[in-house]
N, C-alpha and C positions, 0 to 999 in steps of 0.2 A: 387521843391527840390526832388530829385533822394531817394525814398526809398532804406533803403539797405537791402538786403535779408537773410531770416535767414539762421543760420549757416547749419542747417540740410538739407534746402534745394542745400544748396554749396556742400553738402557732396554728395548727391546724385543725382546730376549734375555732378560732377568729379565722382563716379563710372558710371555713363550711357557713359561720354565721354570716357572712359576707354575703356567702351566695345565697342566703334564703333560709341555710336550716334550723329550725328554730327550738330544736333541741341542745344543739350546740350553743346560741345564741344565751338559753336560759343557764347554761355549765359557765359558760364563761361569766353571765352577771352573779352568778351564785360566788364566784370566785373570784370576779371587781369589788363587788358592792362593796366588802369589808375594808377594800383599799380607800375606797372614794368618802365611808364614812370616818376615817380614821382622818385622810387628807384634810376635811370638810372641818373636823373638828379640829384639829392641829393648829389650820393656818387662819382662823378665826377667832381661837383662845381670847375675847375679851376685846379685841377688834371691833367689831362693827353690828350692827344691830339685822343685820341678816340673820337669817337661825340657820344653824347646823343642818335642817332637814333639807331648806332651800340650797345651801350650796350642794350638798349632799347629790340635789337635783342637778344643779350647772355640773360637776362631777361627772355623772353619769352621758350627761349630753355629751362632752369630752370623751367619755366612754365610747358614747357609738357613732361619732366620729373616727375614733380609733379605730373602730371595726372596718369603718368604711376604707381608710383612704392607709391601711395596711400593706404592706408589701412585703411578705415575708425573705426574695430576696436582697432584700439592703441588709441580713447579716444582723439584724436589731429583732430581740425577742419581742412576742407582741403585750408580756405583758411589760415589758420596761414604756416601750411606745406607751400602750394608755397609760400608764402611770404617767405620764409627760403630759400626755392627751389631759385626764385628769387636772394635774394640778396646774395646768397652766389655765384653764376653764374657770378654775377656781377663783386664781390670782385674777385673774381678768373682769369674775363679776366681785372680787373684793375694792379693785382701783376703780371700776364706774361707782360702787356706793362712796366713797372716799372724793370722787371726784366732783369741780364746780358744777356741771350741769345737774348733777344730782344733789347736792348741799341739802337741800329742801326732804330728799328721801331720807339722807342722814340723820337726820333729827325727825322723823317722822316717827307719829304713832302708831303701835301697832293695829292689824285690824283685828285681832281677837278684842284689845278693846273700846269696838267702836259697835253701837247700837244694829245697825240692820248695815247690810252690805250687799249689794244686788248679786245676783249669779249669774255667773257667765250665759244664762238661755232670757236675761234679761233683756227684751227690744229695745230700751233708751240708750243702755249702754251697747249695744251692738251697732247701731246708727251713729253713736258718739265715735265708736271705733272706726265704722268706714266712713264718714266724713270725715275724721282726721289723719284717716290713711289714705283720704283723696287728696286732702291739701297739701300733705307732704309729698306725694307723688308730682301734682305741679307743681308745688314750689319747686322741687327738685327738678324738673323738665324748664323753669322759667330760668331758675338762678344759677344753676352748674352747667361748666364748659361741656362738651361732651367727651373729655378726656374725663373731666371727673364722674360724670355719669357711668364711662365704662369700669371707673373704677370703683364707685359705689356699685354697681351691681355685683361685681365679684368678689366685692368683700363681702356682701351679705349671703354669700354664698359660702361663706367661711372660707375660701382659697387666701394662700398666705400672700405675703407682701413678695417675694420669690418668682410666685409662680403667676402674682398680676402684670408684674415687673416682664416677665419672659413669654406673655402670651402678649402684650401691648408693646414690647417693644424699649421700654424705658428704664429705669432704672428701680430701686424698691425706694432708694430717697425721693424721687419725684412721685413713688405712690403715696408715698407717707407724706408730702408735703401736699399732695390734693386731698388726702383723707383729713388732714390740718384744715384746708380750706375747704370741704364739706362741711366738715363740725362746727366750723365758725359760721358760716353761711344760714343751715339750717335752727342753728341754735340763736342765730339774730334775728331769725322769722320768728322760730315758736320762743 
């Protein structure tokens, strides 16, 4: 039977991985993972056409989010944090597959069965990529205020609605209602 480790010791294991060490880094995923695949499968039971493996993925990115933006004194273990970190990563990439921009990925086929599928060191599709993450960068410089601009960049930064709200000065309803009119904006381009 698998002792489990105390809290304090988790605590300071997520600030060593913090700073670089990467032995601590691998104790602590040895002692996520099982969380993130347990969450993974839980909150997808029959849901959506995402696999277990992939959220399993968005999971762990929550995970080392969690590592990052840790503070061990707010008084909150660090494994309850990623567990937050976690499954809110989760929830997040289950409402984009669920959601209208994505409809089309909902009902999409998988690609295990589709004939040949290029690899990522493929040149058509690396060109297809940064051409369309040209266009989006202008579109976005032609068609967003520069309030929404500031705020699109710091949400792709993962910073919360909180903490765009108290570095810009505004409210989190006014970040959330330009994040509203980014989404609309971009999604009536592409």
């Amino acid at each position: 039977m698998s002792k489990e480790k105390n809290p304090f010791d988790i605590n300071d294991l997520a600030v060593k991985a913090a700073a670089g060490d990467d032995r601590a880094m691998a104790e602590l995923i040895a002692e996520i993972m099982p969380v993130a695949s347990a969450k993974a499968s839980y909150l997808n039971f029959g849901k959506s056409r995402i696999s277990d493996d992939d959220l399993v993925q968005e999971g762990m990115l929550g995970f080392l989010e969690s590592v990052k933006k840790f503070d061990a004194s707010k008084g909150v273990s660090f494994k309850t944090f990623a567990d937050t970190c976690i499954e809110n990563r989760i929830r997040s990439a289950l409402r984009s597959n669920f959601s209208n921009g994505n409809a089309a990925l909902s009902g999409a086929v998988s690609f295990d069965d589709s004939p040949e599928v290029p690899g990522p060191d493929d040149p058509v599709r690396a060109a297809e990529n940064s051409e369309q993450s040209e266009r989006i960068l202008k579109a976005s410089e032609e068609r967003l205020s520069e309030f929404e601009q500031a705020v699109l960049e710091r949400r792709l930064q993962f910073d919360s609605y909180s903490r765009i709200a108290s570095e810009l000065g505004c409210s989190e309803k006014s970040v959330d209602n330009a994040l509203q009119r980014i989404r609309k904006k971009l999604n009536d381009l592409f």
